[in-house]
C-alpha positions as CSV (number, residue, x, y, z in Angstrom):
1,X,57.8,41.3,-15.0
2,X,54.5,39.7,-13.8
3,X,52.7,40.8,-11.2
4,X,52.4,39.7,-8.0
5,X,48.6,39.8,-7.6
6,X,45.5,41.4,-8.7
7,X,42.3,42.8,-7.0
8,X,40.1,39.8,-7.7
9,X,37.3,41.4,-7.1
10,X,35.6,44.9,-6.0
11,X,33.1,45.4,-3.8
12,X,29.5,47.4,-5.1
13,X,30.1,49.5,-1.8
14,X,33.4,50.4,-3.1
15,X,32.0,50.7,-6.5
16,X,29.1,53.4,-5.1
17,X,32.1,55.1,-3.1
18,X,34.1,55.7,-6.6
19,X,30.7,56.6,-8.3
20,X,30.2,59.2,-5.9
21,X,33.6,61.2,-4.7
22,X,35.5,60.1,-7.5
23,X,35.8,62.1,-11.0
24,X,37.3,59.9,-13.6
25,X,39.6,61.8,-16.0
26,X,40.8,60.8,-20.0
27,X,44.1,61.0,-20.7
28,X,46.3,61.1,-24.6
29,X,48.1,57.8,-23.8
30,X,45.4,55.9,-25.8
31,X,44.2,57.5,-29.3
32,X,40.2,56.0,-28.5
33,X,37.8,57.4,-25.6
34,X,34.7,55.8,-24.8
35,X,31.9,57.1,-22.5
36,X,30.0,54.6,-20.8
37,X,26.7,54.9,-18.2
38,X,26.8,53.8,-14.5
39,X,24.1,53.4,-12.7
40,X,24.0,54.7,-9.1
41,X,21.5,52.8,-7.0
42,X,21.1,55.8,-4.4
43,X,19.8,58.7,-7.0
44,X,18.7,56.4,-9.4
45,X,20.7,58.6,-11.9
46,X,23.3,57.5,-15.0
47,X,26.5,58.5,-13.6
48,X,29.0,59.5,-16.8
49,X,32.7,58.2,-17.0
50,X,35.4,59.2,-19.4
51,X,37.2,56.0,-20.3
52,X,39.9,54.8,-22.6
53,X,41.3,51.7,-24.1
54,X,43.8,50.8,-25.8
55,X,42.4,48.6,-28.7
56,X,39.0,47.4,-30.0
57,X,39.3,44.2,-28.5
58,X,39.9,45.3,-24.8
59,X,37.9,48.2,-23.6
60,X,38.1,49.7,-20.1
61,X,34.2,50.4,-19.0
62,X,32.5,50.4,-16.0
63,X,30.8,47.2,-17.2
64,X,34.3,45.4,-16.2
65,X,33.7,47.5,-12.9
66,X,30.2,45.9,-12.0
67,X,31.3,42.3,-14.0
68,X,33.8,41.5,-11.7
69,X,32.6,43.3,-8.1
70,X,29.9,40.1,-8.3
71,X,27.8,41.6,-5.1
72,X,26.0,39.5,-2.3
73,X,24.8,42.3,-0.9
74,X,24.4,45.8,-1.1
75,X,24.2,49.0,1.2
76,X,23.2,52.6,1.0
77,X,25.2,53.0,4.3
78,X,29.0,54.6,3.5
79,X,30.3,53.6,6.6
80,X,29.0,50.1,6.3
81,X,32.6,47.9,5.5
82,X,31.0,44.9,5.0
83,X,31.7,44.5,1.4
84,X,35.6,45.6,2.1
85,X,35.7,43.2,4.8
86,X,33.8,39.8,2.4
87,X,37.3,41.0,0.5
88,X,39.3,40.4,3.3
89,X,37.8,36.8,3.6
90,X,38.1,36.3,-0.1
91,X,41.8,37.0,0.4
92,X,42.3,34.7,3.7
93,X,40.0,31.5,1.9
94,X,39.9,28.2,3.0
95,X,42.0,28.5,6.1
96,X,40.2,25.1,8.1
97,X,41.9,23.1,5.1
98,X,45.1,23.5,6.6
99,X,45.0,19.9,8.1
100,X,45.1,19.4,4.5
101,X,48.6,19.7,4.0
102,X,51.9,18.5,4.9
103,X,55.1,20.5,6.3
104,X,57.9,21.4,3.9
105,X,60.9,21.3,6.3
106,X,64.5,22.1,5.2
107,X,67.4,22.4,8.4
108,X,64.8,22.0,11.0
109,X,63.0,25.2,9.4
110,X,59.1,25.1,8.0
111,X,59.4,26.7,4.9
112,X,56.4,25.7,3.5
113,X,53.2,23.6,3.2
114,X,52.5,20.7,0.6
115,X,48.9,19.4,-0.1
116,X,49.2,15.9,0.6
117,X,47.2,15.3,-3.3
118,X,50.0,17.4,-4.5
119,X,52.6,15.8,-2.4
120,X,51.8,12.1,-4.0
121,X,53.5,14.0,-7.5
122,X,57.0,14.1,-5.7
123,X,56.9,10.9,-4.4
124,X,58.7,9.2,-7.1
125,X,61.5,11.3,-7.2
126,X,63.1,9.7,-4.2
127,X,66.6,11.2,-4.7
128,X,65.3,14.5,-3.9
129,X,62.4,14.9,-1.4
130,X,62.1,12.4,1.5
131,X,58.2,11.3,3.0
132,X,57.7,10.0,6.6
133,X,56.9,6.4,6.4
134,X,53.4,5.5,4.8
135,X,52.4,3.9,7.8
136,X,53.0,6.7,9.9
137,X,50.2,9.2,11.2
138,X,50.3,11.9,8.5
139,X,49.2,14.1,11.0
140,X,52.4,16.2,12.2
141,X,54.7,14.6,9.4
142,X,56.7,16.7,7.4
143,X,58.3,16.7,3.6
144,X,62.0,17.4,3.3
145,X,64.8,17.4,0.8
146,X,66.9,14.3,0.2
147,X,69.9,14.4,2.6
148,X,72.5,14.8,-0.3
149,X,71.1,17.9,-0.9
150,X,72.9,19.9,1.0
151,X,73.6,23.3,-0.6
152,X,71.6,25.8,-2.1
153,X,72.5,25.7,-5.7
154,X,72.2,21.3,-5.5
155,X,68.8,22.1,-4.5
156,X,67.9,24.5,-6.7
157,X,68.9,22.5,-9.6
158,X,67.4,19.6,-8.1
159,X,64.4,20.6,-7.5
160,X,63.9,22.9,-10.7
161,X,64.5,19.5,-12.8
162,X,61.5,18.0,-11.0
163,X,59.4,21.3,-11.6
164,X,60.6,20.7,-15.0
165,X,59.5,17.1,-15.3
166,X,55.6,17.7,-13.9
167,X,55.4,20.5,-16.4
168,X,52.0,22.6,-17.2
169,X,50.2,19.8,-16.3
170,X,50.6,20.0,-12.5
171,X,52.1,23.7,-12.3
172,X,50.6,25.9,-14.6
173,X,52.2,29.3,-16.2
174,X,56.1,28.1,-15.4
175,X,57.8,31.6,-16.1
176,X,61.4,30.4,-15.4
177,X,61.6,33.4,-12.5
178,X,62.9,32.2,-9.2
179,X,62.0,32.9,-5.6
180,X,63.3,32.2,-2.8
181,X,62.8,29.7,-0.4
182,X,63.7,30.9,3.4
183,X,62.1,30.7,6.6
184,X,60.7,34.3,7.2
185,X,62.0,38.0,5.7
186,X,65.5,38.3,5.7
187,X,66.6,34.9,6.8
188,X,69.5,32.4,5.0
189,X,68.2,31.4,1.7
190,X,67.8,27.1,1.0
191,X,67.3,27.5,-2.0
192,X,65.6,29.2,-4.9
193,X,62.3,27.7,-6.7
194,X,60.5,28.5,-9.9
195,X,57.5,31.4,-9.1
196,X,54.6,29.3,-10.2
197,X,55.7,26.5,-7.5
198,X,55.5,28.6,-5.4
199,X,52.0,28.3,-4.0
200,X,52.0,24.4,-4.7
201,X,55.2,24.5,-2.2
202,X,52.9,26.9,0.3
203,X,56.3,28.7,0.7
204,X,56.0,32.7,1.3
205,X,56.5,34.9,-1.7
206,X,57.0,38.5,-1.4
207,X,56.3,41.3,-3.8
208,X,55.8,45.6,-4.3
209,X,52.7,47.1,-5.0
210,X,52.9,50.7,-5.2
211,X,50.3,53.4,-5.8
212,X,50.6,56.6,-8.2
213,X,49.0,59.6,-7.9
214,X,48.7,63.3,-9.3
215,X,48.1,66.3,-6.8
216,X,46.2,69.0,-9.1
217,X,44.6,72.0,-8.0
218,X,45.1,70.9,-4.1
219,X,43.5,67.6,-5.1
220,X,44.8,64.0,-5.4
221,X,44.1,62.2,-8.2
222,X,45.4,57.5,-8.1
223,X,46.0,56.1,-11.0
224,X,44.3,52.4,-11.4
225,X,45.1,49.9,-14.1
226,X,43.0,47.3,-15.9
227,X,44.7,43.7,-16.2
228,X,45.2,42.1,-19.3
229,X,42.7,39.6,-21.1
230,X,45.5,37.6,-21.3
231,X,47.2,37.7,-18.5
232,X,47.5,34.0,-16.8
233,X,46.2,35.5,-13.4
234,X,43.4,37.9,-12.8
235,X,43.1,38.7,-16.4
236,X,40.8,41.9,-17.2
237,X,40.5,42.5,-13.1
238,X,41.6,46.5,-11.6
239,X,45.3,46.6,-10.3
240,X,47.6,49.0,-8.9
241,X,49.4,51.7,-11.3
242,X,52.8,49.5,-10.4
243,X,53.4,45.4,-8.6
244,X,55.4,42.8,-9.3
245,X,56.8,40.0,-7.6
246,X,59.9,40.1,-5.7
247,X,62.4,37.6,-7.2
248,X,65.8,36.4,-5.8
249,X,68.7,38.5,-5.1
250,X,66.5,41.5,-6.3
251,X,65.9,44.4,-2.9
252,X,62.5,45.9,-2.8
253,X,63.7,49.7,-3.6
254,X,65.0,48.2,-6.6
255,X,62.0,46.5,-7.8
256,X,59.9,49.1,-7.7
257,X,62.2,51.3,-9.4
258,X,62.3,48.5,-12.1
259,X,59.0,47.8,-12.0
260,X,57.9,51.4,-12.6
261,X,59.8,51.3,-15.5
262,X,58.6,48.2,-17.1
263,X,54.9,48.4,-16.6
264,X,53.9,52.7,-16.7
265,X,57.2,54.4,-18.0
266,X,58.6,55.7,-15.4
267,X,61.8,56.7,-15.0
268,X,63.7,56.3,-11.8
269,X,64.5,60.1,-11.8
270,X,61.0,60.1,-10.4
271,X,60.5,56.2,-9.4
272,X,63.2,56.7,-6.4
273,X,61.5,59.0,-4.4
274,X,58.9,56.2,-3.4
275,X,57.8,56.4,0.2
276,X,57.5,53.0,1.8
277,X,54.4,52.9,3.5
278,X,53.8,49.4,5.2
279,X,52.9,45.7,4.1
280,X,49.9,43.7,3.9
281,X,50.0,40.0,4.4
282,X,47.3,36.8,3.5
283,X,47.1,33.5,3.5
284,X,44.9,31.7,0.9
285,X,44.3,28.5,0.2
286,X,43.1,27.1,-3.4
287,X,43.0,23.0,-4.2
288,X,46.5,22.2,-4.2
289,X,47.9,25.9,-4.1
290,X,48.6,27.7,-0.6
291,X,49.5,31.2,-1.3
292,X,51.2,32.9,1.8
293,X,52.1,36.1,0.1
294,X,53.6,39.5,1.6
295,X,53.1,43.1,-0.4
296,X,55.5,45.9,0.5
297,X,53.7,48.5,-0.3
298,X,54.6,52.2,-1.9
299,X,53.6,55.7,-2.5
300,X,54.7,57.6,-4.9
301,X,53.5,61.4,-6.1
302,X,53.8,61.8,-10.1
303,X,54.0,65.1,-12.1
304,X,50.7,66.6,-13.6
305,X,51.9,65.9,-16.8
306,X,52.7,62.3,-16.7
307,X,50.6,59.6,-18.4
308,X,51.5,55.7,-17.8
309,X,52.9,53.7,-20.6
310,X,53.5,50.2,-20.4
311,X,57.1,49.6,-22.2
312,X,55.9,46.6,-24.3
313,X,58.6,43.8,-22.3
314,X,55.2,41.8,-21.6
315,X,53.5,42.0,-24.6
316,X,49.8,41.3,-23.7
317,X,50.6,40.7,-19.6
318,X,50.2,43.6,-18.7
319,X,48.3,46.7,-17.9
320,X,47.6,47.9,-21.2
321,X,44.8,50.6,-19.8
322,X,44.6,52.9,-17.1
323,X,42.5,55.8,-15.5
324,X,42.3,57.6,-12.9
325,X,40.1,59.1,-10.3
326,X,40.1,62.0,-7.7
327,X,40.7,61.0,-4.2
């Protein structure tokens, strides 16, 4: 399964930080190893990493590290958190173009936001969403479904046929995976929607990240991944060992069991054990696309011995390349 997000960027503090407490290992799971130079700004010395990839085509270096960290500024300082906190903005963007956008109401519940560009789309499918007038004051007014819609699966249907008919044009990367649409958590479900509509709905979408990592001689060791070139979404960018997005009717121990399977080999012998360890939430706004996303997030200790493996369901969206580092 896809992921649910990437890390779009890392910060050159962060980077220094890894340069400097972190040792990166190689591993057997890919039959290359390349050793690549870092610079580290504070002894002005090459700092060595071990490295693998998986093909010719897509190599794993620190070069990705500094190409996608993209700096403003930079600090000597380890307890300076500026850099981690410019993340936390990139993550939250655009939040004074909320006037932008128009309520998605369903039973008297906001379930989402619509940009009102994106909204003029729906507009001639009459039978299933319903505008305030045009001569109203936009501001306040909400979209809803079309009165005969009145059960979950008429909606679903409904609505995936207009999904359907907008196409790649207006909702890129259709994977044919549904969400669910509800109010918060938990809550009665109005209906299900394709995942890429998601953020052009602005309705929440939920998902499990989960960290892996090695204890070895009284030290931890996390496992990070490198992205896909190909993948539709953060291509090439760092990533958890495991993620996905949580689809419908699908409970969050579940998925991570699944997804642990699916993307690094592992099997829920050991998967099941994962310690819950809290949730991180954003809101971020892009265009037409307002993503309002919440990660349950996961621990999990792994044998020594083990080496990630992605079992091929994805073909090239996925990690195809990890290492990992002493923490």
């Amino acid at each position: 399964m896809a992921r649910s997000g990437g890390i779009p960027q890392l910060s050159h503090r962060l980077i220094d930080s890894l340069a400097f407490r972190f040792t990166a290992k190689a591993f057997r799971a890919f039959p290359k190893a390349l050793t690549t130079s870092f610079p580290v700004r504070s002894t002005q010395q090459a700092f060595h990493k071990v490295l693998t990839y998986a093909s010719d085509d897509d190599v794993f270096t620190w070069d990705d590290v500094v190409r996608i960290s993209k700096p403003e500024t930079l600090s000597d300082d380890p307890s300076d958190l500026r850099g981690y906190s410019e993340k936390i903005k990139i993550c939250n963007r655009r939040l004074e173009s909320q006037s932008e956008f128009l309520s998605f109401v369903i039973e008297d519940q906001i379930v989402g936001y619509i940009h009102k560009g994106f909204a003029e789309n729906l507009r001639s499918f009459k039978d299933v969403f319903t505008f305030p007038p045009e001569n109203s004051n936009s501001n306040g007014s909400s979209i809803t479904l079309h009165s005969s819609l009145s059960t979950a699966e008429d909606r679903t249907r409904a609505v995936g046929d207009v999904i359907k008919s907008l196409g790649e044009e207006h909702i890129p990367g259709i994977r044919n995976e549904l969400y669910p649409v509800t109010s918060s958590f938990g809550a009665p479900i109005f209906f299900s929607l394709e995942r890429a509509a998601a953020p052009y709905f602005g309705i929440k979408a939920y998902g499990v990240q989960m960290n892996g990592y090695v204890e070895k001689d009284g030290k931890k060791f996390l496992w990070i991944g490198k992205r896909s070139q190909q993948k539709t979404t953060y291509p090439g960018m760092l990533d958890q060992l495991v993620a996905g997005g949580l689809p419908h009717g699908v409970a969050c121990g579940d998925n991570v069991v699944k997804e642990c399977e699916e993307e690094a080999g592992i099997p829920s012998s050991i998967s099941s054990v994962a310690i819950p360890v809290g949730a991180v939430s954003y809101m971020d706004i892009d265009g037409y696309r307002y993503k309002r996303d919440v990660l349950f997030c996961y621990d999990l200790k792994l044998p020594e011995s083990f080496t990630p493996k992605n079992q091929g369901t994805l073909g090239p969206n996925a990690l195809d390349t990890w290492i990992y580092y002493k923490v």
